[in-house]
Structure formats: C-alpha cells, structure tokens
N, C-alpha and C positions, 0 to 999 in steps of 0.2 A: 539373427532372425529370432523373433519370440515367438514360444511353441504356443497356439490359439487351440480351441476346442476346434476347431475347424480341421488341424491337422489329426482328428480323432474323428472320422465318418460313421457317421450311422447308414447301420445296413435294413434297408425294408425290404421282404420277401416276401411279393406279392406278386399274384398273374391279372392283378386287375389296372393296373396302369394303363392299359391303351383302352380297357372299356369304357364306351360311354352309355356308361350309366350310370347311378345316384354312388352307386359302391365304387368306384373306379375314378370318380372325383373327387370321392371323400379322402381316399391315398393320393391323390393328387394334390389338392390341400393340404393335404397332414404335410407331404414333400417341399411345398412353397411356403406354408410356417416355418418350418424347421430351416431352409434356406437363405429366406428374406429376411425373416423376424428375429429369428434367434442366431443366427448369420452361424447355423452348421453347415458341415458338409454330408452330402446324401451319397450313398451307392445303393443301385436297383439289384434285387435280383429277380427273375420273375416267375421261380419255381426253387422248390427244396432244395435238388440236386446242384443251380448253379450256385445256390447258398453254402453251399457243404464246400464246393470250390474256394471259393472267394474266404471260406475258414479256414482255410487250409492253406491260401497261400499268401493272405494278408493280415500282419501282426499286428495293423495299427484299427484295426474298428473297433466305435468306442461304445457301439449300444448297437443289439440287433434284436429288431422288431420283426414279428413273423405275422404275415395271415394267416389264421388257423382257417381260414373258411376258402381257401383253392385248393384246400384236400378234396371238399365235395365235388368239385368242379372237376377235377386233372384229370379223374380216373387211372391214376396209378403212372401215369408220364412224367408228372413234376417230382414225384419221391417222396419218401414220408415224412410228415412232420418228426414224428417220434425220434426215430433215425436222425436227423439232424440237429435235432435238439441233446442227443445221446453222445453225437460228434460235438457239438460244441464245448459242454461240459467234460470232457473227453481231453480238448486241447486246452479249455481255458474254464476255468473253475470262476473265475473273479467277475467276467463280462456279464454287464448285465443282459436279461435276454426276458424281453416285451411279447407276450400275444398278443395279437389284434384279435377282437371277436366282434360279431353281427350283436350279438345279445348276451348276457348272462347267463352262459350255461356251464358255470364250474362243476354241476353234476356229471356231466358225460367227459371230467377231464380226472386220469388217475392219479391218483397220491404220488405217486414214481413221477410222474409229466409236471405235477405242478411244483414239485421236489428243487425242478432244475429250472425253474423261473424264479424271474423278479418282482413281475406286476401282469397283470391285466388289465387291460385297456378295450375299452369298449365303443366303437365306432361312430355310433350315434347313438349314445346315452352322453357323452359329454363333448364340449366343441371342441374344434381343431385348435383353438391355440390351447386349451386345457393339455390335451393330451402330447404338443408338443413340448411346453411347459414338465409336463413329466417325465419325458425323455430326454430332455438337455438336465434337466433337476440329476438325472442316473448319471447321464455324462461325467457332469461337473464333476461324480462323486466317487465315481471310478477314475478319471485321471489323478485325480486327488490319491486317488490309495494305489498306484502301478509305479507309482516312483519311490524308491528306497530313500533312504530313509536321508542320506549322505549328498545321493544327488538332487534331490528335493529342495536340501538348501541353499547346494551349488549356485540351481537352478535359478532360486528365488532371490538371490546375493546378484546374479548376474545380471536379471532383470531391473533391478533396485537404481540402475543406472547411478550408482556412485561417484565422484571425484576422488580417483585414488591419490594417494599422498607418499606411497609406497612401493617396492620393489611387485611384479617385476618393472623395470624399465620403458617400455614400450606401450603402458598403461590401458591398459584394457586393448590391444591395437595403434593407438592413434601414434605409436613411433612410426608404424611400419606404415603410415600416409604419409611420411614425409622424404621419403623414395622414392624412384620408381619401379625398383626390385622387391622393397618390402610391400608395396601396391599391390603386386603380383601375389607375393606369397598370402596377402590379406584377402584379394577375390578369391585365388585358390583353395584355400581353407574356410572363410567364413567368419564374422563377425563373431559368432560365437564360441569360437578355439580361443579368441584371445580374450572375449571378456571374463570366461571361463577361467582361463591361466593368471593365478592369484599370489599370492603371499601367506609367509607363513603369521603375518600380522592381523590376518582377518580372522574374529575371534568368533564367528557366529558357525564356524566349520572346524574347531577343535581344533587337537593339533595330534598330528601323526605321530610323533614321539614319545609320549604320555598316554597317549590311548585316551583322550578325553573328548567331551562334546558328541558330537553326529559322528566322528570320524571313530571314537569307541564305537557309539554304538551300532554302527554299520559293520564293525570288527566283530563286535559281539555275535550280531544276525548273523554273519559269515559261520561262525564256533557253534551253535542252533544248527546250522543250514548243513555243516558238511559233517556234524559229528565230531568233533570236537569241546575240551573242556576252552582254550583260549584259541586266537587265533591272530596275528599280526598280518598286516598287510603290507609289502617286501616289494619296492618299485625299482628294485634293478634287479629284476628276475631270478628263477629257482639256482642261478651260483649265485648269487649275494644270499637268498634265504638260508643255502645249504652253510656256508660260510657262518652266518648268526647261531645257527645251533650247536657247531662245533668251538663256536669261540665260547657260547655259554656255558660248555658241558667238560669240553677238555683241557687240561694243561698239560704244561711242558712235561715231557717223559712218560703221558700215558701211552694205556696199548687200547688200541684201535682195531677191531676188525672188519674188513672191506671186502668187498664184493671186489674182485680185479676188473669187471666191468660195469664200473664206476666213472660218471659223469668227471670232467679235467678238473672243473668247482671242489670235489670233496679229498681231490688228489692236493689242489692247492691249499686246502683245509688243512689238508696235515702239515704243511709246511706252516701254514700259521701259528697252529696250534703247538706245533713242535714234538708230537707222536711219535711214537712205532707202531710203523702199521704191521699188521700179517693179514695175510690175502685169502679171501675163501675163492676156490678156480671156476669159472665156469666151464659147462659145456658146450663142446660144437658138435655140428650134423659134420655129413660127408658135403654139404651144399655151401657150409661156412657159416651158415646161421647160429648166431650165438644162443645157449639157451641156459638152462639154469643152474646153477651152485646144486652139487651134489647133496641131499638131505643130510651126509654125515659128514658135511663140510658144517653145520648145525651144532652139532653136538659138543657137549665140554670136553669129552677125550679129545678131536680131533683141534679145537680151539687151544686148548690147553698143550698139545703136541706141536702147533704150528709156532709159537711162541716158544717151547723147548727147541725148533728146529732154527730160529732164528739168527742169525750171523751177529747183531747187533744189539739184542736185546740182553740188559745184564742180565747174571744170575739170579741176583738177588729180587729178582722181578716174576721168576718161574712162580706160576701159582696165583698173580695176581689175577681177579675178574677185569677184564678189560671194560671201559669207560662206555665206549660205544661202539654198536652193529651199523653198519650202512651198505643199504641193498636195494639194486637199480629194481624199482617195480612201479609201471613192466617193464621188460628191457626191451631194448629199440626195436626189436621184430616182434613185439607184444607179447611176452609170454608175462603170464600174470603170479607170482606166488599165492599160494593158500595161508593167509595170513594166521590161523588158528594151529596153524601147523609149523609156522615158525616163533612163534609163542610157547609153543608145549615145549621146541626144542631149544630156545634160549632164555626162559623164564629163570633159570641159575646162569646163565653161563655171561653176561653181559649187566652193564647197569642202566643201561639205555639201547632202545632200536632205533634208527632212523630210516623210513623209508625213502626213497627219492621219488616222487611220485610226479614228475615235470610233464610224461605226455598222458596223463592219466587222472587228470583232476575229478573226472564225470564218471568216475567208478561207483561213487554214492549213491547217485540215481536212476541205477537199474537194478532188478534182482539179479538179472544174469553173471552181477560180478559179486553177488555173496559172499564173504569170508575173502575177496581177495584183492583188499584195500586196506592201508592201513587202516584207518581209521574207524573199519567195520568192529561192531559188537559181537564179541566172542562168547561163548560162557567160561573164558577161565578165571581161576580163583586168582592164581597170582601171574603177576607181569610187572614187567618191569616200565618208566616211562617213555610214549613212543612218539616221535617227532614226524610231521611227515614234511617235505617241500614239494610243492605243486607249481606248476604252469600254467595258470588261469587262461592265461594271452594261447596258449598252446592250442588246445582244445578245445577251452569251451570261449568266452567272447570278452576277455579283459584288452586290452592294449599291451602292444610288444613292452616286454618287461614288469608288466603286471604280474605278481606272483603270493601264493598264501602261503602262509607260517601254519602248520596246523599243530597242538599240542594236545593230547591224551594224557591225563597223572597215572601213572601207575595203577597197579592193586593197593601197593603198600607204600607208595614215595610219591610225592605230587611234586610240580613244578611251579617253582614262585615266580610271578609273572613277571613281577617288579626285580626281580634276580636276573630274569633273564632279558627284561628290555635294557640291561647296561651294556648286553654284546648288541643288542637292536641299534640300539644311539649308536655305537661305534660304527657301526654300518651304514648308518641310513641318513641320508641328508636332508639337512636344516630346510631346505627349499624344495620339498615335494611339488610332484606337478597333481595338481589336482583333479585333474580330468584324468590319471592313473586311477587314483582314490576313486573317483565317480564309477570307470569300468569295472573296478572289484564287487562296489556297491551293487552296481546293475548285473554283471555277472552272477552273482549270489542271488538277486531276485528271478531273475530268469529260472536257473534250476529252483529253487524255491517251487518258483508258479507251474512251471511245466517240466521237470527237469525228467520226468519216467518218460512223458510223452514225445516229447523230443529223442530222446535214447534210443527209446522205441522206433521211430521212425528212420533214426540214423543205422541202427543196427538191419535193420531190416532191408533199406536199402545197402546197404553193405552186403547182406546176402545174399540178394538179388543179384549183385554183381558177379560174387563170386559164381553161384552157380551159373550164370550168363556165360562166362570165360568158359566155366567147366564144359557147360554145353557144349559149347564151342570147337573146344579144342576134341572134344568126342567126334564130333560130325564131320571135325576136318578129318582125324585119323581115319575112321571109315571108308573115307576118299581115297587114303593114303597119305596124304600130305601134313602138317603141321601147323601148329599154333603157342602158344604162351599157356605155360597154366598156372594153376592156382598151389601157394603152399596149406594146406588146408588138409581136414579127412577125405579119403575117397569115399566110404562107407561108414555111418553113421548108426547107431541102434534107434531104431523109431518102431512104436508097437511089437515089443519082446524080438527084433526083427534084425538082422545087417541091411540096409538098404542104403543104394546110392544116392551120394551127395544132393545129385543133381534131382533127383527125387522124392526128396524129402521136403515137406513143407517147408517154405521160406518162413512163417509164420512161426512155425516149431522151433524152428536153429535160431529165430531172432529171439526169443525167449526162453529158453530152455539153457541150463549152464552145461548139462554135461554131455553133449557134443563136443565141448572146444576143452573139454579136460581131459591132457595128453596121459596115452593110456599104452603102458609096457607091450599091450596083446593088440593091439590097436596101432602098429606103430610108423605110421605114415609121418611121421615127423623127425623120424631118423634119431634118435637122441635113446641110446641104448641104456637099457634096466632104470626107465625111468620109475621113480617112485608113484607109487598109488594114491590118487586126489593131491596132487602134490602143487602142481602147476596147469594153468589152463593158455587158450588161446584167445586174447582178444580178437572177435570178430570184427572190430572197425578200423582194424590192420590189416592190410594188403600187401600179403609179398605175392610178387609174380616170380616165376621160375623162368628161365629161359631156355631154350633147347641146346645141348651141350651134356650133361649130365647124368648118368641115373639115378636111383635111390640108392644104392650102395657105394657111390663116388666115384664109379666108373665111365673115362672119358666118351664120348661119343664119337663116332667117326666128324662131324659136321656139329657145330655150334653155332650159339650167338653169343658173344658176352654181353652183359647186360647194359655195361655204358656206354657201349652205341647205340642201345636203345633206348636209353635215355637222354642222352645225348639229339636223340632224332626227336623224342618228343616234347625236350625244351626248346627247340627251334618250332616247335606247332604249339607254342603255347601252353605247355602239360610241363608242371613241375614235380617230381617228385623228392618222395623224402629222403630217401639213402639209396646208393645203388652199389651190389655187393658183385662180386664176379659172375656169377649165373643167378641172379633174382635182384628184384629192386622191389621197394616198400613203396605205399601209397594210404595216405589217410582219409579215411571215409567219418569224417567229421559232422556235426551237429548244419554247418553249414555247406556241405556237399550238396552238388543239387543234381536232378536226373542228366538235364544238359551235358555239366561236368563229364558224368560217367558216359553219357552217348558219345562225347566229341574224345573220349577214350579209349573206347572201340573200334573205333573209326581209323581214329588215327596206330592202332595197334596193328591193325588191319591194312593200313597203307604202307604199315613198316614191310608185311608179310609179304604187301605187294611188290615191292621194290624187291624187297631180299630174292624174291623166287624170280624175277628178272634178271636179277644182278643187274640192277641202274645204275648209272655212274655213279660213281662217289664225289664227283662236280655237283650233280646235280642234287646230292643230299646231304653234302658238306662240303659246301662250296667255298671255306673259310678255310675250312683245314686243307683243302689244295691247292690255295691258293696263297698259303706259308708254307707249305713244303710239297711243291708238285714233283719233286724227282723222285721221291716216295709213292706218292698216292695218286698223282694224276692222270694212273691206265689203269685204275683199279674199279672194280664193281662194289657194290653193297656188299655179294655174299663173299668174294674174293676176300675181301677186307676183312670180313666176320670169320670166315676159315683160318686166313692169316693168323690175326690172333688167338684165336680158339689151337692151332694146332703150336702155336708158341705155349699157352696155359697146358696144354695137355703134354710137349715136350718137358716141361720142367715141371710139371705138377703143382701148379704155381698153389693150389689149394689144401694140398698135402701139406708143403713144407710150412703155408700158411696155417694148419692144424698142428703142427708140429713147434711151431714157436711159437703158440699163445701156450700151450700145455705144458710150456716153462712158466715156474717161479722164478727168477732167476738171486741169484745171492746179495743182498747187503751188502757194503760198504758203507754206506754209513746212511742215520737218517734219512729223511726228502729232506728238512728242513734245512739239514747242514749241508746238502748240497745247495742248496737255493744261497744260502751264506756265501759259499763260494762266488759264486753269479754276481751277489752284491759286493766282494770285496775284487771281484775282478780278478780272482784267480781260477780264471778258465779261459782255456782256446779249442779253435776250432780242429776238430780232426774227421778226416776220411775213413771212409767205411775199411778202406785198407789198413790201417793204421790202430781201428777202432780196438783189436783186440786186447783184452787188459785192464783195458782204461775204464774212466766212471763216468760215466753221461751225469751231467749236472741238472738238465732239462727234462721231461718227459720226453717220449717218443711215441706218436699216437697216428697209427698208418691211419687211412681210411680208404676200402673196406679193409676192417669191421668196425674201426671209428673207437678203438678202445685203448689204452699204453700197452703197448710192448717191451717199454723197458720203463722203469719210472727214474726221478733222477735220486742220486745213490747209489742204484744197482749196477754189477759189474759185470764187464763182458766178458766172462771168461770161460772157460769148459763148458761149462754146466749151459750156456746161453750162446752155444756156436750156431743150434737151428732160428734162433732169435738175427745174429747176426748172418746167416746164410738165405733166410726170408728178404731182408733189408737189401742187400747186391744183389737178389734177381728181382727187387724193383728198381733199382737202380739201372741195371741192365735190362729190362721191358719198353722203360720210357728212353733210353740212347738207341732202342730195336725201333719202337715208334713213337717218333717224336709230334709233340700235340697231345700226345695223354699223359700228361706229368699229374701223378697221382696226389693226393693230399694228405702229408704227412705234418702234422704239427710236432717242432721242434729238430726238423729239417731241413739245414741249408742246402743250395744247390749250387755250385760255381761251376763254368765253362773252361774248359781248358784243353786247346788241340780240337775242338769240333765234337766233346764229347761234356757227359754230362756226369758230375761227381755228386752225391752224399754227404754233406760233412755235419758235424753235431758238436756241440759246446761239452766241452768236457774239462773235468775237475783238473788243474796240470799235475802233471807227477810232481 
C-alpha cells in the first residue's frame, strides 16, 4: 500500500459545523475542498477540549486548523484556545497549526500565541479553494520533513516499482504468490514488508558496512540524537553489539573487569576475546533483588587486589590496567548507576567502560535520569573511552533485534571508527534487513521530535500506577486483609517534608530525580550502607512484591510466591518481565497504555479473589492438573501458595540463594579455555551428585535472578559448596513439584526412576 496525504488527516476545530449560517458553511466548504478537491482526509472536532483529545491520542494528523472565533461563542464549555494550542506545541513542535479568523485581527493575538503558529487564514477575505490550497501546501511539507532521513529513501525505492534483478529471491513479494502458504504470509504482512525487504545491491540506500549513503547518515543523526561522538547500528541485538566492542578492544590475555551481573553476550565475549576476567560482586536485598556493585568494587586498590587474588592470572600481569570495565546499567530490577561517579572512580584504573545499556536506551530524554546514563555529559577532565550497547527494539520502538552501538572518545584517547568497524564487519551481515535499518532511523526520530514528551507521559503513568497499588494495598490492610505491593519508597521528601508515597504529587515523583535515589537513611530498599548519590531507581520499573516476606527477610506465616502469580496472569493475557521468588518486574514503557494498566488490576485483584477463596486449582490451572492430578487435583489456590511458601521458608530457599551468589568462586582456568574443551569434545555430563571438584565447562545461569552462578572454568570446590547446595534444593523443589521446572541455562535434566536429575557438561578429569 502506498502512504497518500490522505493517510495524514487534517484536524478542523470548529463548533460551527452544524450552523446554518454563512460561517458554518464557510467550514463546511473549506471541509468538502479539502475532501473532493485535494482528495485529504478531514477529522471534526467541535470544541478545544475534544481537540486536545484527539492530540493526544492520534500520531498521525498532518495539519491542525483551529477556529479562533468559538472562543466568543462557548463561554468557557469548549476550553481554551491558548491551552490547546500550548498542548499541541507541547507534544509536537513540527505540526503545522492554522488559525481560522472572521477578520484581520492579529492585534488582539500575543507574541507567545502567534509564536506557536504557522499561518493565518482568514475566512472570507480569500476563497475556499485558496485557503484549502494552503493547507494541503503545509501538508505536503510536513510529510516531507517527519520521515528520517534512511527511511524516506526506503520509502521512495519502494514506491519506484522497480524490476529487481537481484537477491532477495522472492522479489519484492511476488515468490510468495506462487503458494498458497506464501499467499498467506503475503495477505498477512502486506505488500509493503516485502517490497521493503531489499539487497545489499541497491545503491541509493548505502551500505551498512561502511557507514555510507542515507544509512551513515541516519547513523550519524542517531550519534546527534543520543549523545554520542559515532554510533553503529547492530541488527542482531545488544549481544552481537556487546560482542563488537569487546572484539574491537580486547585480545588474547587481557584483564577484563565485569560486573558478575552481566548479560550471557559479554560472558561469551570473553570467551571470544580470550580474557581474564575478575568480577566486581553485586548486591542483594533480603527480597533477592539484585542491586549494585559496591562503590569500592570501583576503585584501583580493590581492582588491582582482585586480579592479585586471582587463581589464573599470571604473575607477571599484577599491575597491569585492565583493557575494559562492563557494567549492567540498569540492571534488570532498574537500578540505575551515577555515571559521574563511576568516571571519578575509574578514570586511572581501566582503559575503557562499557556500559550495557539493553533495557535503557530512553535515558537521554528525560532529566530525571541526569548523570545516570552512559552517554550523559559530565564535567570531568579526564576519562577514559566509554562504549555503551542499547536495545532500541527493548524500550523504545526499533524492531526485535534492532540494537545501537554508541561511542563517546575519551578525554585523552579517541576511537578510530574505521578501526573499529573491522570487529563491526566480522559481526554483522552482508545481507542486512532493511526495514531493521528503517526502525533505527524512525526510532531515533521519534525521541528526536518528542522524546521528553513522551518520557514524561510514560513516567507519569508509571506513577500513577505505583501509587494506585500503594493505595491499594493501604485500604486493604485497614480492613485487615491484603494486597500486592509496590518495591518502591514508602516516604519520600517533598517540601523540606517525609511525606507518603501515596501523597505526594504524581507530577513531582515523575519529574523530580531525587525520590528514586536510593538513600542509606532512607532505606526501604534493603541494600545495606548504600553509598550517597550513588545509584537511583527507575520509575518505569515495576517490581511487585508478593506477601510472603518482610523487609528484613523474615518468612511470614502465609505467602504467595510470585510464579503463580505470574503464571495466573499469563493465562489472562498479562506478560510479565522477570518473576523472582516474592516480586515480579513489569515495564511501564513509552507504549503502555491506561487500558494495559486497568486490565492489571483487575486481573491482580481477581488473583486476590480466588486466593482468599481458595478456588480450585482446576479451575485456575487447569493444565497443570491435568499433567499431574495425584499432586494437585484436591488442592485450592491458597493450599498450593502455602504449599510452596512453607517448602521456600523450610529450606530458606532465598537465603541459601544469597548465600551462593556471594561466592566468587575459584579459577581453573580461563572461560575461554573451557569453551575449547566444548569444542574439542572433551567434556561430559555429570550430576549434581558427582559435581564436586569438577569444572563446569558451560555457564550456569539459574533464573530467578537470571545471572551465572558458576561461569565455565570455575571450580566446584570448598570455596562453592553454597553455590553447589543452592543448585540440589532446586533440583529437589522441582521433583517436590512437578510443573515448575525452573529455568536454568546450561542445565540438563534426565529422568531416572520417577525422579528428576541436574547434570552439567563439565571439563573430563
């Protein structure tokens, strides 16, 4: 389908449509020009306020014409011009926006009013097709400048109706007509996914490798847009980006320092690169939520100590500055680092940072995340060069696996682009899809044009939520009864003040940074002698807590765990992002909408209803009863939730899980060189029983918390008995109840006797 002015509507706001009278024909006419004649499309609105609507929740109007003169008329019912006009300019800077007036009276319009205008148009001082004429003239001219720069020529290649002569195969669609399955998938999708889907032959779109043509300089705009000096665009998402910086930056035998909660991509990096890592440790709460690398995990003594402690690093390497930093920000429960603060602390101690930046690309366009982004502007003198990898597809609106490369030069070392697009080529393939390329493009225009505005709106509703639950869960307890809450402050400072969450302006908290900066005297977030301005909390992160626990990790009589509630609200349609033993995460994204969050409540609220029932477990997992009804087929909701709740509270299942991430555990040799193993085929499988000793050649990555507990090389021995004792009470949880086999990457499971084993590839003796 080819995009027409038509699918760009002009908006007319006027209350004089149904008059008849000379004025109310004249908008009537102006409507059927603009219709017939110039073959647009029209939307009415017939007062201010339903104008402000309709800007609010339609992205595609291409011109809005306003009548200034049913201000005199409404008496204050239809809303004010000014105000809407304030709202417009507000969400969209670029639209053009038309008065309509009776006469000439730019006297009585102020400087500020005529500021946020295009034109003047005057009713009957010139005819109707003039003045429609000047509104398709704006049209034409704003469609023209709303598409970037990349997809503009996509666009215009695609329309061109070409005969192609070249790959791909299926040529613009017309293979997939001569199926009847490929028929299908061509209604499905649309003429324009495949005329779109090109070669790397077509020379009028650059080429991705070189950074040349429209596809530089839509790179370029990108590097402009987020703060950056270059910027590459990476179409097998932030592990193949993370992958390209480390292949650019490291070789064989450097030292690496890593966040131990670190994405599996930058685990496998090392094995690429062929490093020695040493690990900065995160911390956890008493809840399991992971949070941040201690500030003098930072520092060169501690750096330079961790690499004197190492099993495998030679001697002759003590003292060396390691190659590169890489550090999850935010990490999966949103805590965000003070980037000015980890600059001060490894501006000597590193030759490079890299941040991992995969669910946090739209850090740039808000204030409220100031200094805690890579790519944010500091005032320091000297730094070292900072890499960051983003998730475009994540958060903001590229396509799954769309991902940007961002690069910052140093104070004192810049990076040669051309140096580092040879690890880019080794990465990235000859056959790019180009409608990736197009989402980067269009993604980067978006925040461009709206990118505060939007935040702003995301953020906000993000805290409307929160306090909503918060409410919530107050009014239940009142009662007596329970609810879900929020991980969040209870008491926030607002006007020199402690004042509750739930009372504090929603306006405030969505603007304001230092609510969500976790604070030592302040410390509802459980993460003990947190450092001052150190780390904050993204507000468009959503951990819910579930009841089960206190603040100080003390079991509760009665529980929920959280994957049956998760579990209950993927069968209602509600996906969430991670679900940890007592809380699960949810992301309050740029495209969240009220709906979403009502049909969230609801359905929270119907969990609460079944639970305080105890409904059958038929009737709310009726799947899991019907694989294993000798188990579960007399049991209730809350039956089931105690069940396991008094299993996790018998073995402390969160303790011993705190207790084995708080291992290092010892070297045996490289990642790399166990990965070797792998490939020469000297490794087998061994049982958790058998495990002690021995060297896992694979990672081991439970989820929850989704991070390695053991990586491959490291040894199971003494030092890693709470790592191997965490591992067989999940192994024994899921043989206690079967149907919840947990997700552990680099874990086999075989069946033997009616029970359920552990086994992991490991290096042979």
């Amino acid at each position: 389908m080819k995009l027409t002015k038509a699918d760009w509507p002009v908006l007319i706001v006027s209350g004089l449509f149904d008059l008849k009278n000379d004025a109310g024909e004249r908008v009537r006419d102006l409507e059927q020009e603009l219709t017939l004649e110039q073959h647009c499309s029209v939307l009415r609105a017939y007062c201010y306020k339903d104008a402000a609507n309709i800007v609010h929740s339609r992205a595609d109007v291409g011109v809005i014409v306003i009548d200034w003169d049913i201000r005199h008329e409404s008496k204050g019912e239809c809303g004010n011009p000014e105000v809407l006009l304030q709202e417009i300019r507000k969400r969209n800077k670029q639209i053009p926006v038309c008065l309509l007036m009776d006469d000439d009276r730019k006297e009585n319009l102020s400087t500020e009013l005529l500021s946020m205008l295009d034109e003047l148009l005057l009713k009957h001082m010139d005819t109707v097709e003039f003045l429609a004429g000047r509104i398709e003239t704006l049209l034409l001219e704003y469609i023209r400048r709303i598409n970037p720069v990349f997809f503009s020529a996509l666009v215009q290649y695609a329309e061109a109706y070409k005969y192609a002569w070249h790959t791909p195969g299926h040529m613009g669609g017309e293979g997939f007509l001569k199926s009847p399955a490929g028929v299908g998938m061509h209604k499905f999708y649309g003429e324009n996914v495949f005329r779109s889907d090109l070669s790397i032959s077509v020379p009028e779109l650059g080429s991705l490798l070189d950074h040349s043509g429209v596809t530089g300089d839509a790179e370029k705009n990108s590097a402009k847009t987020f703060g950056a000096d270059f910027t590459f665009y990476v179409l097998n998402g932030t592990s193949n980006a993370n992958q390209i910086i480390w292949r650019s930056q490291a070789v064989r035998n450097d030292i690496a320092v890593v966040d131990r909660n670190c994405h599996k991509s930058l685990n496998y990096a090392m094995v690429i690169t062929d490093i020695y890592p040493v690990y900065m440790k995160p911390r956890r709460n008493q809840l399991g939520i992971i949070g941040p690398c201690s500030l003098s995990e930072f520092t060169h003594e501690t750096i330079q100590q961790h690499i004197a402690d190492s099993t495998i690093i030679p001697a002759e390497k003590q003292g060396v500055v390691p190659v590169m930093s890489a550090l999850t920000n935010s990490t999966y429960d949103g805590l965000c680092y003070n980037i000015a603060t980890i600059k001060e602390k490894l501006k000597h101690s590193v030759k490079n940072m890299h941040f991992d930046e995969a669910w946090y690309a739209y850090a740039k366009f808000h204030p409220i995340y100031k200094n805690h982004f890579g790519m944010a502007e500091t005032t320091h003198k000297k730094y070292p060069p900072i890499f960051c990898s983003q998730s475009t597809h994540k958060l903001l609106t590229a396509f799954s696996q769309a991902s940007m490369l961002h690069v910052k030069n140093g104070s004192h070392v810049s990076v040669d682009p051309t140096e580092m697009n040879e690890s880019y080529m080794m990465h990235g393939s000859t056959s790019p899809q180009y409608s990736m390329i197009a989402s980067l493009d269009v993604a980067t225009k978006i925040v461009e044009d709206s990118g505060e505005v939007l935040l702003s709106d995301c953020l906000h509703d993000a805290v409307l939520l929160r306090q909503k639950i918060a409410s919530m869960a107050e009014e239940l307890r009142e009662k007596g009864s329970w609810f879900f809450s929020m991980w969040q402050p209870k008491k926030v400072t607002f006007e020199n003040k402690m004042v509750d969450f739930t009372r504090v302006p929603a306006t405030f908290l969505s603007s304001t940074q230092q609510p969500w900066v976790l604070d030592a005297n302040n410390n509802w977030h459980g993460f003990e002698n947190i450092e001052d301005n150190f780390v904050m909390l993204d507000p468009i992160k959503l951990t819910i807590t579930t009841p089960g626990l206190d603040q100080d990790g003390t079991y509760q009589a009665n529980g929920i765990p959280a994957m049956l509630v998760t579990d209950y609200l993927i069968n209602h349609g509600i996906v969430c992002e991670k679900t940890d033993y007592y809380s699960f995460l949810l992301l309050n994204s740029i495209g969240t909408t009220k709906a979403k969050q009502g049909t969230l409540l609801t359905a929270l609220l119907k969990f609460k209803e079944h639970y305080d029932a105890n409904t059958s477990l038929q009737e709310i997992f009726p799947d899991l009863v019907k694989e294993y009804p000798d188990h579960y087929s007399d049991k209730g909701l809350r039956d089931h939730c105690d069940a396991i709740h008094v299993y996790y509270k018998k073995y402390d299942m969160l303790g011993i899980m705190h207790d084995a991430f708080e291992v290092i555990p010892h070297q045996a040799m490289k990642p790399s060189d166990a990965y070797q193993e792998v490939v020469k085929k000297n490794v087998e499988y061994v049982r958790l029983n058998e495990l002690q000793g021995r060297v896992p050649a694979v990672m081991l990555v439970p989820y929850p918390p989704g991070i390695p507990i053991l990586m491959g090389g490291e040894k199971v021995d003494g030092a890693a008995k709470q790592i191997l004792k965490y591992l067989q009470r999940r192994e024994a949880f899921e043989n206690t109840f079967p149907g919840y086999e947990s997700d552990i990457h680099g874990v086999e499971r075989v069946q033997d006797c009616g029970k359920t084993y552990f086994k992991t590839l490991c290096v042979k003796k």
